[in-house]
C-alpha positions in Angstrom: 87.3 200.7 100.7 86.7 196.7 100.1 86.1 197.6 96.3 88.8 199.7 96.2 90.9 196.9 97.2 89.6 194.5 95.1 89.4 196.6 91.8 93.4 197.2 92.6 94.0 193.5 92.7 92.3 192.8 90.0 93.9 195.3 88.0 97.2 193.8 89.6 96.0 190.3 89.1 95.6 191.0 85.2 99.0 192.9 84.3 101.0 190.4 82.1 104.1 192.6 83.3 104.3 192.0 87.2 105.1 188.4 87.4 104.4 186.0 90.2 107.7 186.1 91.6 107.2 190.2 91.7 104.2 189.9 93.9 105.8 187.0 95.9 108.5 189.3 96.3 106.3 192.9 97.2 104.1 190.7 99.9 107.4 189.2 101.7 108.9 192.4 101.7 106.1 194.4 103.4 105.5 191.6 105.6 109.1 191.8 106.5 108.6 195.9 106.9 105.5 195.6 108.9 107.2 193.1 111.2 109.7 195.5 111.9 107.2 198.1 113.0 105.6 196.2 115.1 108.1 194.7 116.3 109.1 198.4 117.4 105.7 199.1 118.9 105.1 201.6 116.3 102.0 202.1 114.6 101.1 200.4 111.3 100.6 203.1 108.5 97.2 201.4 107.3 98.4 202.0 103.8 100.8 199.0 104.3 97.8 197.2 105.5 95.7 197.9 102.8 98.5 197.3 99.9 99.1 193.7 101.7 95.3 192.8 101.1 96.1 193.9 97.4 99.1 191.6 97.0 97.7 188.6 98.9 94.1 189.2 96.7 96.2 189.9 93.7 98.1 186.7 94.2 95.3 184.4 95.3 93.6 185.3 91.9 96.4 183.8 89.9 96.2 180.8 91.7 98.7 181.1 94.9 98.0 181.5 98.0 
């Protein structure tokens, strides 16, 4: 699963489309969503969990943190 999610940033990291206000963007707003779940003492698909790691790799390998 680890390489999975770091093949997918890295893929993410690289695509000249999705700028870095896209991916600041994407991380706030499932931040924001997963707040709300939890927040509603649901559980927390782990598919939200995993995409987060994607964006906050993703992000961190263009230089922001």
């Amino acid at each position: 699963m680890k390489t999975d999610i770091k093949v997918e940033a890295d893929r993410l990291a690289a695509d000249p489309r999705i700028s870095d206000y896209d991916f600041w963007r994407s991380l706030k707003n499932l931040n924001n969503e997963i707040f709300h779940i939890a927040n509603n003492n649901e559980p927390i698909p782990f598919a939200m969990i995993r995409w987060r790691a994607i964006l906050k790799q993703a992000r961190m390998k263009r230089g922001h943190a």
